[in-house]
C-alpha positions as CSV (number, residue, x, y, z in Angstrom):
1,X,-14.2,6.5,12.0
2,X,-11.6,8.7,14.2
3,X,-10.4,11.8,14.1
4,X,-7.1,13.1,14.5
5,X,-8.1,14.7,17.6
6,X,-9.7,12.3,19.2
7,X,-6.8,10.0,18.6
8,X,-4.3,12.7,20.1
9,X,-7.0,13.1,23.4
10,X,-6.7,9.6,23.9
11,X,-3.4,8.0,23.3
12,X,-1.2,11.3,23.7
13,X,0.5,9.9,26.9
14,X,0.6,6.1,25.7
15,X,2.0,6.9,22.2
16,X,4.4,9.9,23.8
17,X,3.0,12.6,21.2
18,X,4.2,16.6,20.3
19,X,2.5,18.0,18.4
20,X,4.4,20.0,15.8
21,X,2.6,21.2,13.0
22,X,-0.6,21.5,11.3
23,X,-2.4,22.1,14.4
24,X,-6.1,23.7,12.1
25,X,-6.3,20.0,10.6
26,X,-6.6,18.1,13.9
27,X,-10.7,18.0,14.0
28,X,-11.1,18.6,10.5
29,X,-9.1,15.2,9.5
30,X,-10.5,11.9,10.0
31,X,-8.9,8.4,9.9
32,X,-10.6,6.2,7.8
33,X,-8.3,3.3,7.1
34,X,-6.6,1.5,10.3
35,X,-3.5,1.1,8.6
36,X,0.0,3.0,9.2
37,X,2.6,3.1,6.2
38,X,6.5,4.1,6.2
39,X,7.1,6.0,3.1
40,X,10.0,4.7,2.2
41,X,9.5,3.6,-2.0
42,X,6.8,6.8,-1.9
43,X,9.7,9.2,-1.3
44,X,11.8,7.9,-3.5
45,X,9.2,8.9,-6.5
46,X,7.2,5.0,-6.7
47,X,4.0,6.1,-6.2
48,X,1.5,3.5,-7.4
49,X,-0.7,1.9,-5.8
50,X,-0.4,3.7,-2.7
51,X,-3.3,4.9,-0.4
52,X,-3.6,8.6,0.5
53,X,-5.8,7.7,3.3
54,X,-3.4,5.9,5.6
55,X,-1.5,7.4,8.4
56,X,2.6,8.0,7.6
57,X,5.2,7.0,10.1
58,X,8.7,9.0,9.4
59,X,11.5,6.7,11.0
60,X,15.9,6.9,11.0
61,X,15.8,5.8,7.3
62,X,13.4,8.2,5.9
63,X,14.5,11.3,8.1
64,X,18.3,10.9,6.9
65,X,17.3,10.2,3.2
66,X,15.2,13.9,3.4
67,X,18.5,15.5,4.8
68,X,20.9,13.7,2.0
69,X,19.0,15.2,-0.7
70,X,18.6,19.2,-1.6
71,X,15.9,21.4,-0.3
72,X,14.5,21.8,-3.6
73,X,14.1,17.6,-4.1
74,X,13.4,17.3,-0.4
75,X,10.6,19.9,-1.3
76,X,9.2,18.4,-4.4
77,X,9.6,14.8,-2.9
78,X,7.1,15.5,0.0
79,X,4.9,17.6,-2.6
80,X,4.0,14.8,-4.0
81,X,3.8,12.3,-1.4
82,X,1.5,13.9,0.7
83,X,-2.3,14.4,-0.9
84,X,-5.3,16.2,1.3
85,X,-6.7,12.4,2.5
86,X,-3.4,12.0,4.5
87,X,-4.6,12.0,7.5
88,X,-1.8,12.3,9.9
89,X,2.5,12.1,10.2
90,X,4.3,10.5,12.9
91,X,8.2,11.4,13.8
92,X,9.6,8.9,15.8
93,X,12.4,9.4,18.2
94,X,11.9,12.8,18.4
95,X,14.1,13.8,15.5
96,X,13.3,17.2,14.1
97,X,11.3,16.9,11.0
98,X,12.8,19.3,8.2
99,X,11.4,22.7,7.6
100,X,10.0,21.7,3.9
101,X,8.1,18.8,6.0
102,X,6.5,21.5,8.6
103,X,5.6,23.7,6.1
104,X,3.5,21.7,3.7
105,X,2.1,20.3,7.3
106,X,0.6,23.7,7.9
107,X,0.1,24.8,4.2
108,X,-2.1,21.3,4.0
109,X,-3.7,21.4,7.2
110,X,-2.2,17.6,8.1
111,X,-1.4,17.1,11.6
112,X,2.7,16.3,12.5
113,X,3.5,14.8,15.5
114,X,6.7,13.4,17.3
115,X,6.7,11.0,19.5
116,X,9.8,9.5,21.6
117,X,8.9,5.9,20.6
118,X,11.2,3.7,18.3
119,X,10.0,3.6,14.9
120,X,8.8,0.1,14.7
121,X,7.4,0.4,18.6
122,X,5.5,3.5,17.2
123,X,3.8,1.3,14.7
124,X,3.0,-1.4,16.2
125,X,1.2,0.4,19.4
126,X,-0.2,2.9,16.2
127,X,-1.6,-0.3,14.7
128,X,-3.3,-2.1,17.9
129,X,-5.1,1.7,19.0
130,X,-6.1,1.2,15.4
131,X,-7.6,-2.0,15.1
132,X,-9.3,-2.1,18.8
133,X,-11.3,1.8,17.5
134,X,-12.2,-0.1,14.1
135,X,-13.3,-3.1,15.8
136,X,-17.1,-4.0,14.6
137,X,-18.9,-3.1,17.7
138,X,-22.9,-2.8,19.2
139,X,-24.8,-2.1,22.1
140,X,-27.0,-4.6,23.8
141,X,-29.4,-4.1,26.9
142,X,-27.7,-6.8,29.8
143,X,-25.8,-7.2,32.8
144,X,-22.3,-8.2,32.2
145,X,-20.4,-10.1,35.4
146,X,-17.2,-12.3,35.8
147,X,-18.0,-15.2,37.1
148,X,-15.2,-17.7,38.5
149,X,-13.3,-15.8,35.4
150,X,-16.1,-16.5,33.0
151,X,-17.7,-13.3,31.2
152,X,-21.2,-13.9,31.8
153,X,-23.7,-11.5,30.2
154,X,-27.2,-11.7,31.5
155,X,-29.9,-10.7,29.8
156,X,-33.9,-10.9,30.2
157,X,-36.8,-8.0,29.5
158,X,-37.1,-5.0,31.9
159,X,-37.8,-5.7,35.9
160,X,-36.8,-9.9,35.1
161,X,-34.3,-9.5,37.8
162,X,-30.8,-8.8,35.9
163,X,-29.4,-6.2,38.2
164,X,-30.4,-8.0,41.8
165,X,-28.9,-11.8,40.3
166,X,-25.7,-9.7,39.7
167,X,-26.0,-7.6,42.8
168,X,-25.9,-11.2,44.1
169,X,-22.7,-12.2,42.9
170,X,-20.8,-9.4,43.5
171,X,-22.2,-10.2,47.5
172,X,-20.2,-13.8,46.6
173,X,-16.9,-11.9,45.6
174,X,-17.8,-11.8,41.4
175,X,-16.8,-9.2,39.4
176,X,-19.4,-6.4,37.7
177,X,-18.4,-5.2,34.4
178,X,-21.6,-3.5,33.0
179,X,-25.0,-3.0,34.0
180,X,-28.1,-2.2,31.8
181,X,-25.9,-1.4,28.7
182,X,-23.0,-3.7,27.4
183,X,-20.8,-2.6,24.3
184,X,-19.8,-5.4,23.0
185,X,-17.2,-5.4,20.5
186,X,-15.0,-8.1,18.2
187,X,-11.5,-8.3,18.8
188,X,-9.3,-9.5,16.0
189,X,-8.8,-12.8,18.0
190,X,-12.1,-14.1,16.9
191,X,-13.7,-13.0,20.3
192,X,-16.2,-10.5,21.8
193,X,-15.1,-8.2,24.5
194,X,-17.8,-6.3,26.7
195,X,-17.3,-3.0,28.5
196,X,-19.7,-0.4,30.1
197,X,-20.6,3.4,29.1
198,X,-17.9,5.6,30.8
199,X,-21.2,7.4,32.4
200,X,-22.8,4.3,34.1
201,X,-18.8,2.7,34.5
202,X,-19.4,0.9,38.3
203,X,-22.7,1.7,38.5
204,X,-25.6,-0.8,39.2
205,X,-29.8,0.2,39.1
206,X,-31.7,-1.7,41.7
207,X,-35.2,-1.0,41.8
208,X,-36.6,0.2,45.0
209,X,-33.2,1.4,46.0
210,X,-31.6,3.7,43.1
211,X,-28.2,3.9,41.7
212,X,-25.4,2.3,43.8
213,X,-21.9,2.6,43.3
214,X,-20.3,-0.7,43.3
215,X,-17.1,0.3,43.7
216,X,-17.6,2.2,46.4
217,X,-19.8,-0.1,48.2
218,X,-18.0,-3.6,47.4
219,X,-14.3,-1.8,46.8
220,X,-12.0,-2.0,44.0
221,X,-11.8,-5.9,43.9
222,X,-15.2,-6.1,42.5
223,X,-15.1,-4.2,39.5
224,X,-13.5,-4.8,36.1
225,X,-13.6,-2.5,32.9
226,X,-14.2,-5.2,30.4
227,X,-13.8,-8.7,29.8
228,X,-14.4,-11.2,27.4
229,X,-18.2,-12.6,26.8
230,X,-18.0,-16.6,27.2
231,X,-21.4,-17.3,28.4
232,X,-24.7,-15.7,27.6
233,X,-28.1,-17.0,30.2
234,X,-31.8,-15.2,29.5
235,X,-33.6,-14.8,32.2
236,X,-37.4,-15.3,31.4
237,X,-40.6,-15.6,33.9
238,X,-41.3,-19.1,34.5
239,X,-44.0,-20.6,32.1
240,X,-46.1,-23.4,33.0
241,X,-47.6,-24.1,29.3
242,X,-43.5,-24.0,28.1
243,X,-41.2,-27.2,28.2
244,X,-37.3,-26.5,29.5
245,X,-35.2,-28.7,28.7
246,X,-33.9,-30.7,32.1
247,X,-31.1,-32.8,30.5
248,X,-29.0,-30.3,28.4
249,X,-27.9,-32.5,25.5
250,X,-29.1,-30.0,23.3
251,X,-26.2,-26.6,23.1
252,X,-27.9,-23.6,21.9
253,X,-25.9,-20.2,20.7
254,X,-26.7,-16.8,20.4
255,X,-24.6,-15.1,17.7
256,X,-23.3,-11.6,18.3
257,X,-21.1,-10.1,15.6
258,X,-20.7,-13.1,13.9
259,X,-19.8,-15.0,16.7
260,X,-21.1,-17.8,18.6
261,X,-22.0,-17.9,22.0
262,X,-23.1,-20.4,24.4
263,X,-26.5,-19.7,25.4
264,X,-28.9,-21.0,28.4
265,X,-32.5,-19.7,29.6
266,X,-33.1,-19.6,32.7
267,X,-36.5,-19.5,34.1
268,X,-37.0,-17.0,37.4
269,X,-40.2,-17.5,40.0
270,X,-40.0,-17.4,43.6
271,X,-38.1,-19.3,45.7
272,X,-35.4,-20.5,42.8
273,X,-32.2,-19.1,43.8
274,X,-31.1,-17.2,40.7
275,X,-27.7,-16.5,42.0
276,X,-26.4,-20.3,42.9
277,X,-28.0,-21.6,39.6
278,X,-26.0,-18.8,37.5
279,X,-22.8,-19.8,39.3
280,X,-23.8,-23.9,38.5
281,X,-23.8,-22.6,34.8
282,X,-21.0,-20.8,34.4
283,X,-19.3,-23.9,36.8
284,X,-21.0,-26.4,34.2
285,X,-19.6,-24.4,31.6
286,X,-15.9,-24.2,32.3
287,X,-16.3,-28.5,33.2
288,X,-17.5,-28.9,29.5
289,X,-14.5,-26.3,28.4
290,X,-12.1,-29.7,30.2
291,X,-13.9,-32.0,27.8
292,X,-16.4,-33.1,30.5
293,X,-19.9,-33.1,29.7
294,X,-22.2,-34.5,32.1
295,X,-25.3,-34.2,30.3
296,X,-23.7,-36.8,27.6
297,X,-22.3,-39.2,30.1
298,X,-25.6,-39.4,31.1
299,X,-27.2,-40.6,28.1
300,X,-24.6,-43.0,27.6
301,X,-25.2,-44.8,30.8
302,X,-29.0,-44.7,29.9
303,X,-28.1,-45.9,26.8
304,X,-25.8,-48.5,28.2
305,X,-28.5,-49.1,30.6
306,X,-31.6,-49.7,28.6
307,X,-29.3,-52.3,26.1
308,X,-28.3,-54.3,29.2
309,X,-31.9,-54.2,30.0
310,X,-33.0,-55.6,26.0
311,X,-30.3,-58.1,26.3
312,X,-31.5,-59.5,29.8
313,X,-34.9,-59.9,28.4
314,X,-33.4,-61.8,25.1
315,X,-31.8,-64.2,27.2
316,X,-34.8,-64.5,29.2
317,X,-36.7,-65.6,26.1
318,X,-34.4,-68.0,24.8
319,X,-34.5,-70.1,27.8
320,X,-38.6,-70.2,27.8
């Protein structure tokens, strides 16, 4: 949920927005629905099955048609058109909305705004801004790098190593993107995107040492503000009593959001180096992205060999 305010605080520049009227409704009204509607039909008195709840975009058509009819239809017209759940009314092109339109704007408490955008560029950029706030979203305790242009999110419990493997590869010229907290949200591309807390934005914790800016250490080049999550590696204390798996037939996933991830543990103890074997898999992974899976044309040349190996020992047989 958004409201009005927050919407004007953050796209005012991008969407080109004046506000005009109904300036006491602007916290007060909240946008539930992420849809925007032209009232065309709705002014012209067919009002069913229209939502009170979605945002109203006044373009050319719909300002002339309120100036061909009188002030006492024009009046009556928007009377009914515009409930208390509206939540908002956009003017595009900067044409002056009629005085029946500012006054019920400020009688109802409903927020008008022009903006200098075309009418169907004002709904379309209305519409994205819309979709990426209502995008499912969560939090999730990780490091979050790019990696040879691979999102990799890195995850482990407390003092595993997260922050010093990706300390690591911003030292190889990698990119951070969030440290300790990664919102992660769905984009309506079927994909999650992961971005940092504006407080801890460029910041990395490294024990012993404190908070370091990375961007002022490392420069500009070595920071991003989001980026897609393709690749998801645990990093877990190495276990003697537990088997890892040291052929990698076997994919595993981690779903986030409803979404599948490809997912790899990696066991840390001294003298491994984290940082090259993170770099292999996210390497690994972009080669199986080509079709190229070298853990399978593995077991096929075992395969091929152990068969070769039967067959040698058939013929074997049948000369004895």
């Amino acid at each position: 949920m958004l409201t009005v305010h927050e919407l004007l605080l953050k796209y005012k520049e991008s969407l080109s927005l004046e506000l005009t009227a109904g300036s006491e409704g602007l916290k007060e009204k909240k946008i539930i629905v992420p849809e925007v509607e032209r009232p065309g039909l709705a002014l012209c008195g067919y009002l069913k099955h229209r939502s009170e709840r979605r945002i109203l975009v006044f373009g050319k058509i719909e300002i002339e048609y309120l100036k061909d009819i009188s002030p006492e239809e024009r009046k009556e017209r928007l009377a009914l058109l515009f409930g208390k759940k509206v939540p908002a009314i956009f003017v595009a092109r900067r044409y002056r909305p009629p005085k029946e339109l500012i006054e019920i704007c400020n009688d109802r408490r409903i927020p008008l705004f022009r903006s200098s955008l075309s009418t169907m560029n004002l709904i379309t950029r209305l519409t994205v801004i819309l979709v990426e706030e209502f995008a499912p979203t969560l939090s999730c305790h990780g490091t979050l790098v790019e990696v040879f242009g691979i999102g990799l999110l890195i995850q482990g419990n407390s003092s595993v190593g997260k922050s010093e493997a990706a300390l690591g590869l911003i030292e190889r010229g990698h990119r951070l993107i969030a440290d300790d907290v990664v919102l992660v949200s769905k984009k309506k591309g079927g994909y999650l995107e992961g971005t940092g807390p504006e407080l801890t934005r460029h910041l990395l914790e490294i024990r012993g040492i404190g908070i370091i800016n990375v961007a002022h250490l490392y420069g500009a080049v070595c920071i991003s503000e989001s980026k897609k999550i393709d690749l998801i590696v645990k990093l877990e204390q190495w276990d003697d009593t537990h088997f890892y798996d040291r052929i990698g037939l076997e994919e595993k996933f981690c779903e986030l959001l409803n979404i599948k991830v490809p997912f790899y543990i990696m066991p840390v103890k001294p003298g491994r180096d984290v940082v090259l074997l993170l770099e292999t898999i996210v390497l690994n992974h972009r080669l199986k992205e080509t079709g190229y899976n070298s853990a399978k044309e593995f077991n096929v040349r075992l395969l091929d060999t152990l068969a070769k190996k039967a067959c040698s020992k058939e013929t074997s047989l049948d000369i004895l």
